[in-house]
C-alpha positions as CSV (number, residue, x, y, z in Angstrom):
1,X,-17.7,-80.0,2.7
2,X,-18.4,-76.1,2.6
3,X,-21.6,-75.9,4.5
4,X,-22.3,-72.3,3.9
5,X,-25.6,-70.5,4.4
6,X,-27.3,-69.4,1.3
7,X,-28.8,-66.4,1.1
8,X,-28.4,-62.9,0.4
9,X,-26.7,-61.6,3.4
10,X,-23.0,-61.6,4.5
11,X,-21.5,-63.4,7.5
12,X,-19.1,-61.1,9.8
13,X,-16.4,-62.4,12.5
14,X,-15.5,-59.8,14.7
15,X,-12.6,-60.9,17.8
16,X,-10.8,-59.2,20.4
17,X,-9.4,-59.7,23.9
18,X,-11.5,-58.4,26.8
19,X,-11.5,-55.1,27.1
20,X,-10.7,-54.0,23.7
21,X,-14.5,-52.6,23.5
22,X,-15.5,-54.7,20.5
23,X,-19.1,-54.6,21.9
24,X,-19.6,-51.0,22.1
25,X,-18.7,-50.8,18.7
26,X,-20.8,-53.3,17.6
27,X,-23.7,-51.8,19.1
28,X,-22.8,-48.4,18.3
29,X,-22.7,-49.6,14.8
30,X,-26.3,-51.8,15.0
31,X,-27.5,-48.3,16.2
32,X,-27.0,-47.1,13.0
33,X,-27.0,-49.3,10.1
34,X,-30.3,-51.8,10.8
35,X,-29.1,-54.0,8.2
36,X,-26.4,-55.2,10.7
37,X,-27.4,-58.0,13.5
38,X,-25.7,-59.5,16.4
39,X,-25.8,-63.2,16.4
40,X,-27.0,-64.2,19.6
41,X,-24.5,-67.1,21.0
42,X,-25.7,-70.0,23.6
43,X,-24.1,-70.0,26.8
44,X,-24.2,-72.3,30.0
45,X,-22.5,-69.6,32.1
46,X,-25.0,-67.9,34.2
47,X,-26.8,-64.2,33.3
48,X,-25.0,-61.2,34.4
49,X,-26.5,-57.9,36.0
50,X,-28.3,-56.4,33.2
51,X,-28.1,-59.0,30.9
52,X,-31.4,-60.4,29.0
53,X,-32.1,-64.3,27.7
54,X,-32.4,-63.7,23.7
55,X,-30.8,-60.3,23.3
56,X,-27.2,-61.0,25.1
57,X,-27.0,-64.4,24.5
58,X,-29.6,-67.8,25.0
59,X,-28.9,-69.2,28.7
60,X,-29.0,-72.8,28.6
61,X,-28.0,-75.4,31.1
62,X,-24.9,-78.0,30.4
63,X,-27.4,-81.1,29.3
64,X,-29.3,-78.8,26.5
65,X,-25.9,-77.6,25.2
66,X,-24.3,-81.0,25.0
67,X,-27.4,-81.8,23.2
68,X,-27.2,-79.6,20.4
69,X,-23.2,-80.3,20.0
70,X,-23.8,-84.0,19.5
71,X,-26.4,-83.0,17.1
72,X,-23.6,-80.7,14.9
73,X,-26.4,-77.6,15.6
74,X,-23.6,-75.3,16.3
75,X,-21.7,-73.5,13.5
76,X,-18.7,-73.0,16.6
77,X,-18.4,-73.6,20.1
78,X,-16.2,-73.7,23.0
79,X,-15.6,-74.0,26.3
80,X,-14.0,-70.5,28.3
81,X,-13.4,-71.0,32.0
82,X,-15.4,-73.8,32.0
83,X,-18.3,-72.6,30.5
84,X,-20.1,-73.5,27.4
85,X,-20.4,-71.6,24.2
86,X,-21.8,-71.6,20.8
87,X,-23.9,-70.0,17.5
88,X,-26.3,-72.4,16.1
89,X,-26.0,-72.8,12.3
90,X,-29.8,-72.2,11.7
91,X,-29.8,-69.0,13.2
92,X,-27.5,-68.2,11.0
93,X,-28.9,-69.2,8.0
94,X,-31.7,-67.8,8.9
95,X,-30.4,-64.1,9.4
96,X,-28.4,-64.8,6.1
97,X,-31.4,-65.8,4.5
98,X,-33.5,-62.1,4.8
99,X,-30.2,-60.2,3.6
100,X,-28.7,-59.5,6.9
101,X,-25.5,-58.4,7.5
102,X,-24.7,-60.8,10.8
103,X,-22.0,-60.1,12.7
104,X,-20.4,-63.4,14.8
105,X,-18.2,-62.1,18.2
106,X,-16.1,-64.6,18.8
107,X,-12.7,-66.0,19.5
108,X,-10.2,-66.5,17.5
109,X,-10.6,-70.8,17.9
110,X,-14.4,-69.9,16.8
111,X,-13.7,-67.9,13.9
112,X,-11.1,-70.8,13.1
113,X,-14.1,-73.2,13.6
114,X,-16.1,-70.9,11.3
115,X,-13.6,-70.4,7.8
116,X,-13.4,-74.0,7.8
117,X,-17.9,-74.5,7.2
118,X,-17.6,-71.0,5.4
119,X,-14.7,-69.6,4.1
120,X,-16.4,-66.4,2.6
121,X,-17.0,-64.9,6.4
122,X,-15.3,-61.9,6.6
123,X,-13.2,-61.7,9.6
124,X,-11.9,-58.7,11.6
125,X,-9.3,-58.2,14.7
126,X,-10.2,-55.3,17.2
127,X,-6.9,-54.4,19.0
128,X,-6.9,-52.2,21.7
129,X,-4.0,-48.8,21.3
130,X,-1.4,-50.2,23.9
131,X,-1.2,-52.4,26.7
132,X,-1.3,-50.1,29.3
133,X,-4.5,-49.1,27.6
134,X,-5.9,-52.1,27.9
135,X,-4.6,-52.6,31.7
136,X,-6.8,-49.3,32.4
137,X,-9.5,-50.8,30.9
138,X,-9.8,-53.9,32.4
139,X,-9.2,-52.5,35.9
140,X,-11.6,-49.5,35.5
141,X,-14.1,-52.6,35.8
142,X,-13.6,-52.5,39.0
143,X,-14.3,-55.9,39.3
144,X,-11.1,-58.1,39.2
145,X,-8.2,-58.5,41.5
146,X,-4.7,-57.6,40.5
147,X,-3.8,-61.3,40.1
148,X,-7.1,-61.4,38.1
149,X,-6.4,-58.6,36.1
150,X,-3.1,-60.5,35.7
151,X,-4.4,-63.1,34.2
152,X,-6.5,-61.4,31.7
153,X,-3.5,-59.8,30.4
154,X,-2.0,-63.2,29.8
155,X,-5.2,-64.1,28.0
156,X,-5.5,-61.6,25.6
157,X,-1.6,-61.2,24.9
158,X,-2.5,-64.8,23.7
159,X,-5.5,-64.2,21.9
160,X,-3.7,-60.9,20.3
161,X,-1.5,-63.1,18.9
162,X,-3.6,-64.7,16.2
163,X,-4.5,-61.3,14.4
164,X,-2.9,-62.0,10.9
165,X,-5.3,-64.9,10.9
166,X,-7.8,-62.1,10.1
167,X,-8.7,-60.2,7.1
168,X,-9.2,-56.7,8.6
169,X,-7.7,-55.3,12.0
170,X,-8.5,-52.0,13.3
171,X,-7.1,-50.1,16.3
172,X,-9.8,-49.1,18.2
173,X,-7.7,-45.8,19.9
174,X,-10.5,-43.4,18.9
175,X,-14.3,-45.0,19.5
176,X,-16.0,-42.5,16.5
177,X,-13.1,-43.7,14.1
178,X,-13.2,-47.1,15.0
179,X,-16.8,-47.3,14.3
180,X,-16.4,-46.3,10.9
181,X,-13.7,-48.3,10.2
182,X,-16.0,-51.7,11.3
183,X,-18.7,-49.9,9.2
184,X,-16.7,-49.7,6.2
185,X,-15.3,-53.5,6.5
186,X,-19.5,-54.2,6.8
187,X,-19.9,-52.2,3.4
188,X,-17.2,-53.7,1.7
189,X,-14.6,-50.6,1.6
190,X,-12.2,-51.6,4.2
191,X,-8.8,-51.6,2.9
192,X,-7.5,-49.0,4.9
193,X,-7.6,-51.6,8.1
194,X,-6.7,-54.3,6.0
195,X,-4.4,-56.6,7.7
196,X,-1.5,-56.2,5.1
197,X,-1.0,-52.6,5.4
198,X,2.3,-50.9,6.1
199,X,2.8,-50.5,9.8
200,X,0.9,-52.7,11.4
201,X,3.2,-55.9,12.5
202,X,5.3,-53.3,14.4
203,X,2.7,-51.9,16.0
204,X,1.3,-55.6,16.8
205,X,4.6,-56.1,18.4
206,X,4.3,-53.4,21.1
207,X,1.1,-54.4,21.9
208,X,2.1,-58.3,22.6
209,X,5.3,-56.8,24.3
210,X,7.8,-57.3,21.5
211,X,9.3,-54.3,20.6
């Protein structure tokens, strides 16, 4: 059964390893287009520094969000390091429903999750320009260990690996350009990131360490 949300507005997925700086870009892009929204994902994990209940994400304990999968409210969820995710499918609809453009961030297993319910979500890949790139970015955190760090780059090497399961992917080497490459996709004229473009498999390969 396609469970898709009806209404006027047009469902986003947007993925990328940590560190690729898909949220910047997001939120550089909310800044300016107010048609665009972030769907606000639960989470068991606790709040970081900084971070608000209802604008980063809805902090729930493990009982509520057991809850709501048994009950089929989530349109995706997963678990990552042992905490919970999800985005409920009536906040969805809901967004859909006054004409927004929502934007989903989230894995590639969710956006998997989210094709199947509703195949007409447009799905993008943000890839960072290199590996060492990403590297830097991770440790200018500040915040991991080497073995960490480590880690991390296993992860996303693994998660980079399931971009030509998306219909856009853009190269996010220069923010300002980046930015209006995720606009475009959002406004429906983004062929020039388009996943089948000349190019980009080889590039792909560096980045997962293949060529």
């Amino acid at each position: 059964m396609n469970e898709t949300a009806a209404g006027p507005g047009r469902l986003f997925i947007v993925s990328a390893p940590s560190g690729a700086g898909k949220t910047s870009l997001l939120k550089a892009l909310m800044a300016r287009d107010e048609s665009v929204t972030f769907s606000v994902s639960y989470t068991t994990r606790d709040p970081r520094p900084g971070e608000v209940d209802g604008r980063d994400y809805h902090f729930i304990d493990q009982a509520r969000f057991k809850a709501m999968r048994e009950a089929d409210a989530f349109l995706e969820s997963a678990e990552v390091y042992g905490n919970g995710y999800g985005t409920a499918i009536e906040d969805v609809r809901n967004q859909l429903a006054h004409g927004r453009k929502v934007v989903l961030e989230i894995d590639w297993q969710g956006a998997r999750q989210v094709r199947e319910r509703m195949p007409e979500a447009v799905s993008v890949f943000i890839l960072p320009p290199s590996r060492e790139c990403l590297r830097a970015r991770l440790t200018e955190r500040g915040t991991d260990s080497e073995a960490i760090i480590d880690q991390r780059m296993a992860v996303a090497t693994a998660e980079m690996a399931h971009w030509n399961e998306y219909d856009y992917v853009i190269i996010n080497d220069r923010f300002e350009r980046a930015v209006e490459e995720l606009g475009a996709v959002l406004n429906g004229q983004g062929r020039g990131v388009a996943r089948t473009r000349p190019g980009l498999p080889e590039f792909v390969a560096t980045i997962l360490g293949e060529g």
